[in-house]
C-alpha positions in Angstrom: -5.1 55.9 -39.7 -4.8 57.3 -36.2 -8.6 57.0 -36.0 -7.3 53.0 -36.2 -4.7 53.6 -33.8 -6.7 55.3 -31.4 -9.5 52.4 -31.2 -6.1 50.0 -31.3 -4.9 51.8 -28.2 -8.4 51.8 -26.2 -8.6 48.4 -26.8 -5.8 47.3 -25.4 -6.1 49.8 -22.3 -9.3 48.2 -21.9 -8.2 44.4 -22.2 -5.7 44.6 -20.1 -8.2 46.8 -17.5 -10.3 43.9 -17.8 -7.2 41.3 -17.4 -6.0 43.5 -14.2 -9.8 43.0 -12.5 -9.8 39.3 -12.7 -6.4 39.1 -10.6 -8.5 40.5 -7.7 -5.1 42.0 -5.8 -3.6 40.2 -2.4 -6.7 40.9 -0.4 -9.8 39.9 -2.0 -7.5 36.9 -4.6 -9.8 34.6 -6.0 -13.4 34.3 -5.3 -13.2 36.7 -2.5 -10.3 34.9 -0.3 -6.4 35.5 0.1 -4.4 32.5 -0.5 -3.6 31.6 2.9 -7.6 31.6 3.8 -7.9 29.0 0.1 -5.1 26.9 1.4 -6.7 26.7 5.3 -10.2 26.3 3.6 -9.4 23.1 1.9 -9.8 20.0 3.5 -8.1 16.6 3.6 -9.6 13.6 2.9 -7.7 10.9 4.6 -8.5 13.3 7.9 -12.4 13.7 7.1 -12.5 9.6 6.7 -10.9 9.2 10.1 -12.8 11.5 11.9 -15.9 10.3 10.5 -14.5 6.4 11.7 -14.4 8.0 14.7 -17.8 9.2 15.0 -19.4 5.8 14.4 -17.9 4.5 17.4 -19.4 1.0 16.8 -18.6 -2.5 17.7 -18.7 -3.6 14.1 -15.7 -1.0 13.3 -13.3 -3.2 14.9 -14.0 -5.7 12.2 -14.3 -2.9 9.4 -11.4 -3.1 6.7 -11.6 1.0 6.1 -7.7 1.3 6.1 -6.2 2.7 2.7 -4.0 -0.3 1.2 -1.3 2.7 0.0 -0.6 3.7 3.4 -1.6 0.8 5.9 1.4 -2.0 5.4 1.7 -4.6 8.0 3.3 -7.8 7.4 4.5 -10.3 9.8 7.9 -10.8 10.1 8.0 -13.7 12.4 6.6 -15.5 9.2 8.9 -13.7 6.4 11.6 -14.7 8.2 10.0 -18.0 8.6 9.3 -18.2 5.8 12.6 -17.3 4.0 14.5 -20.1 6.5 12.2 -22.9 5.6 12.2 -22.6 2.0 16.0 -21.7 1.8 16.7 -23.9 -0.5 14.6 -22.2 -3.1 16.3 -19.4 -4.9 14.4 -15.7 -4.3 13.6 -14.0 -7.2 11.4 -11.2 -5.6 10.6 -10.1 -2.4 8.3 -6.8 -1.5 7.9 -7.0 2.2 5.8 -4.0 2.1 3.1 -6.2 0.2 4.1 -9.5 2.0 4.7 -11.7 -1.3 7.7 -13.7 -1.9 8.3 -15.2 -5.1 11.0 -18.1 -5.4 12.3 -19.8 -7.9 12.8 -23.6 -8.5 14.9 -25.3 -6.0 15.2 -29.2 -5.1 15.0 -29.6 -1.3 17.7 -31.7 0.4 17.0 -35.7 0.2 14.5 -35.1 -2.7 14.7 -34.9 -6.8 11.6 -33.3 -7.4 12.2 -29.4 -8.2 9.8 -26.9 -6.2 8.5 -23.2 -7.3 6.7 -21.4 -4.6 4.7 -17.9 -4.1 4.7 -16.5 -0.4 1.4 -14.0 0.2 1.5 -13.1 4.1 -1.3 -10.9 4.4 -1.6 -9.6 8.3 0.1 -8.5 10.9 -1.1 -11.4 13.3 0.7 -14.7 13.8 -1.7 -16.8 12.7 -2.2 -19.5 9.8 -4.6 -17.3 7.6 -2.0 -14.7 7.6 0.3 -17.0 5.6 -0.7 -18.4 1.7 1.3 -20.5 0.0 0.9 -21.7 -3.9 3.6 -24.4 -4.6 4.2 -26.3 -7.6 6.6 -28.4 -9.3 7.5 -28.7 -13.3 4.4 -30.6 -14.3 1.7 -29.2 -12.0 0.5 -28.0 -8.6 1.6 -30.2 -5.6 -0.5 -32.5 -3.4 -2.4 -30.6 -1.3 -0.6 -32.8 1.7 3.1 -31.7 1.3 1.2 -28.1 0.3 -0.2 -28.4 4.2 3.1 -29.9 5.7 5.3 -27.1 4.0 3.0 -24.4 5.7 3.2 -26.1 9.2 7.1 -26.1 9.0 6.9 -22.2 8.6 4.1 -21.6 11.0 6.5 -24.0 13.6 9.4 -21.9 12.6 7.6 -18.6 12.9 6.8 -19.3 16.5 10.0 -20.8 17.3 11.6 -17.6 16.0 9.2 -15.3 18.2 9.9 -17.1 21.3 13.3 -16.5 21.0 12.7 -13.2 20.6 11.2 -13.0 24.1 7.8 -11.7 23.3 5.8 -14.4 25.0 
């Protein structure tokens, strides 16, 4: 019985001798570094993708689309706001402005009986017409593609109305 004991008791002494080595201590830690020289070790890789951007140095990066969609959000507000005046009449069932779409509901413009739904995508920060997409439709179907075209001229009009009253230009 103490012969069992004995062999119990070296056992565990020797576990936990063997548990104790793998710690490594504050100076060595794992694989041979403190924590502090782990945490300055790592690297980030948002910073490596810049830096390497910035290495190219190319013409052809001014047209590269590298950005990361989570953290680059530019929308142009000359043509939300333009947007949200023109089609006022609409009702707004959801707006993220950090992903430019607007969804609206159906509305019935003034002097008309026909009942609109639209969908609002502005996709860059520039003033511009490709920054602006529109999908309208009624009840029974998608609109002409004329009163499609003259619904986004009213917001591109009203977009640059609104920035030269702000005094940019």
């Amino acid at each position: 019985m103490t012969l069992g004991i004995t062999a119990k008791t070296i056992g565990t002494v020797a576990l936990l001798t063997m548990l104790g080595a793998c710690g490594g201590g504050e100076r060595t830690g794992l694989f041979g570094q403190t924590r502090d020289e782990r945490i300055a070790n790592q690297t980030n890789p948002a910073k490596e993708l810049e830096a390497e951007r910035r290495a190219r140095g190319s013409v052809f990066d001014l047209f590269d689309n590298a950005d990361d969609p989570n953290v680059t959000v530019e929308v142009n507000r000359y043509l939300w706001n333009a947007t949200l005046d023109v089609l006022s009449f609409m009702p707004i069932e959801a707006a993220d402005p950090f992903s430019g779409v607007i969804q609206f509901g159906y509305g019935t413009p003034p002097g008309s009986g026909r009942a609109y739904q639209a969908t609002v995508f502005v996709t860059d920060p520039a003033l511009d017409a490709r920054s602006l997409n529109l999908a309208l439709r009624t009840r029974s179907g998608a609109v002409s593609p004329e009163i499609q075209r003259q619904i986004e001229d009213a917001i591109m009009t009203r977009a640059r109305q609104l920035r030269i009253a702000d005094g940019d230009l």
